[in-house]
N, C-alpha and C positions, 0 to 999 in steps of 0.2 A: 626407169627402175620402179618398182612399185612391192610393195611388201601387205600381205592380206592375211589374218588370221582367220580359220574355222573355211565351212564352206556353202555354199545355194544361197538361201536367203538369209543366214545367219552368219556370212561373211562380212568384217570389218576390214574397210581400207585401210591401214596407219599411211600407207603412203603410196601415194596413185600421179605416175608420169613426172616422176621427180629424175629432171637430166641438169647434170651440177658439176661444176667443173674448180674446185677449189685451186688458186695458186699455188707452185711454193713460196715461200718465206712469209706468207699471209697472216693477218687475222682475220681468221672468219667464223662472223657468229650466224649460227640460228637463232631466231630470234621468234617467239609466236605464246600463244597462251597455251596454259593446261590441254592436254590431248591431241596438239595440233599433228604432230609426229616428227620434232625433232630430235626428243631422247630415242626414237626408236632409228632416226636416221644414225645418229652420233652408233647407238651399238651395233649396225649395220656396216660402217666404217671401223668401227673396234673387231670387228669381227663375232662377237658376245651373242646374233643373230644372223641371218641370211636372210637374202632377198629371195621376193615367192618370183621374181624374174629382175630380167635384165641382171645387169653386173656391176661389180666394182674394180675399178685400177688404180693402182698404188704407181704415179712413177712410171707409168705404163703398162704394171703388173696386172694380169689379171690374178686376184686374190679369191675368188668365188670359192667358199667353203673351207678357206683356210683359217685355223682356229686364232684368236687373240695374239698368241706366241709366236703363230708364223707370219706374223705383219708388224713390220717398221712402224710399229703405232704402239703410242703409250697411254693411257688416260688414268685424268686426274677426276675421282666421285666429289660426289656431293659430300658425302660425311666422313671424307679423308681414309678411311679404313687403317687409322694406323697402326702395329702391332702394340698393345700397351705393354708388353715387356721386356721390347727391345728401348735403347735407346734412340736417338735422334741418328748421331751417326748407323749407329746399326738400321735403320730403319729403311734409312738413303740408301745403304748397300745390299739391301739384301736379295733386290734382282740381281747385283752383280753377281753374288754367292751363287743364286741360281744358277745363272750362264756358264758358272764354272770359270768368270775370269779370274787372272794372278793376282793372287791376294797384296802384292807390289800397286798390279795398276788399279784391283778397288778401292785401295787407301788414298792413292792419288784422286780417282774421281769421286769418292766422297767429299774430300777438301774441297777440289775445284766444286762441288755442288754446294756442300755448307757458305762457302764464300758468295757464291753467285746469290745464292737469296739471302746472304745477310745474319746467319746465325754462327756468325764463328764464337766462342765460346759457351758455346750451347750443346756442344756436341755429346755428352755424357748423360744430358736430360731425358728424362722419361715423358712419354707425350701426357702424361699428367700432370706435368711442373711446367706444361706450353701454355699458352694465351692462346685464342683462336685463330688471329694470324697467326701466329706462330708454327699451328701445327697443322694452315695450310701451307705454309712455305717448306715444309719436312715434306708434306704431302708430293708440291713441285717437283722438290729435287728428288723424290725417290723417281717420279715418274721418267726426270731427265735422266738421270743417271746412265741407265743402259742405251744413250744415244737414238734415240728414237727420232725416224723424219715426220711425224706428223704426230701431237699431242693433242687429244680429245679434252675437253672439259663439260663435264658435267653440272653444271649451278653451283659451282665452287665456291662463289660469294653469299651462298643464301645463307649461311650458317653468321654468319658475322652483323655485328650492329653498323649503325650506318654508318658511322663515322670511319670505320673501321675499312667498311667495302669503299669507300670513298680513296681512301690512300691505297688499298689494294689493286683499285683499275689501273693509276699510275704504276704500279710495280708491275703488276702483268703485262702489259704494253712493254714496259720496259725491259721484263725476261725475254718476250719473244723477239723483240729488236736484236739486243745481244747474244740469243744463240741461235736466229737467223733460220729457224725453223715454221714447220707452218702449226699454227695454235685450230683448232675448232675450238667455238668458246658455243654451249649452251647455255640461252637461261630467256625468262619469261621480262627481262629488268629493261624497258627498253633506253634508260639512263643508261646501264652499263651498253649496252650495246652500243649508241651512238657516242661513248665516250671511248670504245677501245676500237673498236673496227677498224679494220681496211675496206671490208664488203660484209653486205647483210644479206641473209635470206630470211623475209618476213614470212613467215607459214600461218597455213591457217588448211584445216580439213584434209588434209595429209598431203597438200600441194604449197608449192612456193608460189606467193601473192604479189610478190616484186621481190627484184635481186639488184643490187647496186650498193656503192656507195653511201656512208651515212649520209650523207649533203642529198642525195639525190633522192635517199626516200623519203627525208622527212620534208624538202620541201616540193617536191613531185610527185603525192604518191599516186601509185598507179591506180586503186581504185578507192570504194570505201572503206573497206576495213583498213587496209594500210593508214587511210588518212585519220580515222578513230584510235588504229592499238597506239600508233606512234607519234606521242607527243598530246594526240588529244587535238582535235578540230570541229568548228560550229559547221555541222552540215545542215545544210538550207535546204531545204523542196523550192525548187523552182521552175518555173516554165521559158523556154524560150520565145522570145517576141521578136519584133520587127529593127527593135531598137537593143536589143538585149537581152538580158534574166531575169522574169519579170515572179518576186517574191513576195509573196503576201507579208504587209506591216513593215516592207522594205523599199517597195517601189521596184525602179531599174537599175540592175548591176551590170555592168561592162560583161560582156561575156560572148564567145562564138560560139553555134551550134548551128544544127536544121529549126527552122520556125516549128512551132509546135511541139515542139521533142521537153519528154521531162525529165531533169538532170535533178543531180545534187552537187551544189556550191560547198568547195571544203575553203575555208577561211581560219589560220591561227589565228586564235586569242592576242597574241601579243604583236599582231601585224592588221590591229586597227585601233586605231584613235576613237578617243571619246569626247565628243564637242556637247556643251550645252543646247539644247535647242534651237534657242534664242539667238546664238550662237551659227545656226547651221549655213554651209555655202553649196551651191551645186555641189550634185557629185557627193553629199554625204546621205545617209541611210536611214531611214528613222518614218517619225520620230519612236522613242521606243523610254520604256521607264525602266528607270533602277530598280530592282525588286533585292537585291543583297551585294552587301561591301565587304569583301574578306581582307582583312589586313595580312599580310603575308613576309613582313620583314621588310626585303628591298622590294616589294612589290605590291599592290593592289589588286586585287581581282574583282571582277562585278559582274553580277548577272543577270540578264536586261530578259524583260518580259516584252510583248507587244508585236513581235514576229510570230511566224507559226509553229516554229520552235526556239526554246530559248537560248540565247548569245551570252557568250561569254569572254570579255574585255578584260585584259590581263598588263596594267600599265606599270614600268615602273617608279617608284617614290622620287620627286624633283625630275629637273631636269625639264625638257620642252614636252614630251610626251607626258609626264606625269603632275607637271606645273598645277592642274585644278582637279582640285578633287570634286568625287559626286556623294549624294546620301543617298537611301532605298526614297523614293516618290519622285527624286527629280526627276524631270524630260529629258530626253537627251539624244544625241545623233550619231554612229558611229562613221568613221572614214578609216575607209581598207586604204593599205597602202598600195602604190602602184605593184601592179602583180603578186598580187596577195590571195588573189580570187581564182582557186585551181576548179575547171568544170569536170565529175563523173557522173559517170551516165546511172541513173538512178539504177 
């Protein structure tokens, strides 16, 4: 499928050779920076746009040019759009109103909606007397309400402070668990995304960059941007040798390729150890200097100059990994941990 605005040489791709097969009962996020093309993917699935080809199936429907209202699809926006002059309950019903259901079974599934996110005696509030969750959880249940098989979200969490998107990811997981529907969840947050998921599609350029499991992209990703947007990882220039990956101001790293070939070493921050110099045993990397110590809470971070780009060591406070601390001038060696050292091809 691919979607292309304008046309000749002032044609943009938003999304070029995207084949995606979401499950039911899933959560599935797009996951990518500003302009990648997953908000354009998500209104493609809402129906809100059309694809300049290929097609869309619902279920095995094909839906191509069916507007919002003729697809088993609800979505929840960014800034909630909620009526400020209805109240809370009114707000949850007022697709039902649309639909024309028995004003018997809307009163019923606004209850079961206000119960399900938690606002029972809320129900008479104006979304100006809401809290921010608050008036994404009105937002939810208006979306559920008319039974929809597949719920879109749009950056729903951006709106809220952290603390707040922090207990939100646990409540959303937990909506779609209990009504066993499939979520698309958009957003640029790759915390949220490796906290809610079932499967990810990392985008980037209006193509998906890896599709998997959070376990799987964050510590396999398929190339380098994957290994950069998520999570954040020290990529290395290095060459391969005879005996390895051979890295300026690092020496040899374990590593498989063609001799000669020049790769990039993606390496997490928090899956290497930091030894003193003095300290060093085969098999650690260096030597190399502390050039900055960020204190971080339950965690330490450091950032080592002396390679050909700089590393960055992420330990936490006590414990065996984080037992010796280092200042900005010390010497120091770092040790990857066994299978820690992922090779792409530059």
């Amino acid at each position: 499928m691919a979607r292309v605005y304008g046309k000749g040489a002032a044609a943009h791709h938003a999304l070029d050779h995207i084949d995606l097969t979401i499950k039911a009962n899933e959560f599935f996020t797009l996951l990518g920076p500003s302009g990648c093309g997953k908000t354009t993917l998500l209104r493609l699935i809402g129906g809100f746009d059309q694809p300049t080809s290929g097609q869309i199936a619902i279920f095995g429907r094909d839906v191509a040019g069916l507007p919002p209202e003729g697809r088993p699809v609800n979505t929840v926006f960014q800034h909630y759009a909620l009526f400020p002059h209805l109240t809370v309950a009114q707000n949850i019903g007022f697709a039902l109103r649309m639909l024309g259901r028995p004003r018997a079974e809307s009163a019923a599934t606004v209850a079961r909606m206000v119960a399900l996110v938690g606002l029972e005696g809320m129900e008479s509030r104006r979304p100006d007397q809401l809290s921010g969750g608050q008036k994404q959880r009105v937002a939810l249940a208006r979306a559920l309400a008319p039974g929809p098989k597949i719920l879109l979200l749009d950056e729903p969490l951006s709106a809220l402070d952290a603390k707040l998107r922090m207990r939100m990811r646990s409540e959303l997981k937990a909506l779609q668990r209990e009504t066993g529907i499939s979520f698309v969840f958009v957003t640029h947050d790759q915390d949220e995304a490796l906290a809610m998921s079932d499967r990810i599609a990392v985008m980037q350029g209006g193509r998906i960059q890896q599709l998997g499991r959070p376990e799987e992209i964050y510590e396999a990703p398929a190339n380098r941007f994957v290994a950069d947007f998520i999570g954040g990882a020290n990529l290395i220039p290095a060459r391969i040798g005879a005996n390895g990956a051979e890295a300026v101001g690092l020496g040899v790293i374990p590593a498989s390729g063609a001799v000669g070939d020049a790769v990039t070493l993606a390496i997490r921050p928090e899956r290497l150890g930091l030894v003193a110099d003095a300290m060093r045993h085969p098999g650690d990397l260096g030597p190399l200097r502390v050039a900055e110590r960020i204190y971080m809470g339950n965690e330490l971070s450091f950032r080592l100059d002396g390679a050909e780009v700089p590393l960055h060591v992420t330990l936490p406070r006590g414990g065996v990994r984080g037992a010796q601390d280092f200042a900005p001038g010390d010497a120091v060696c770092i040790r990857p941990e066994p299978g820690a050292v992922r090779v792409l091809s530059s």
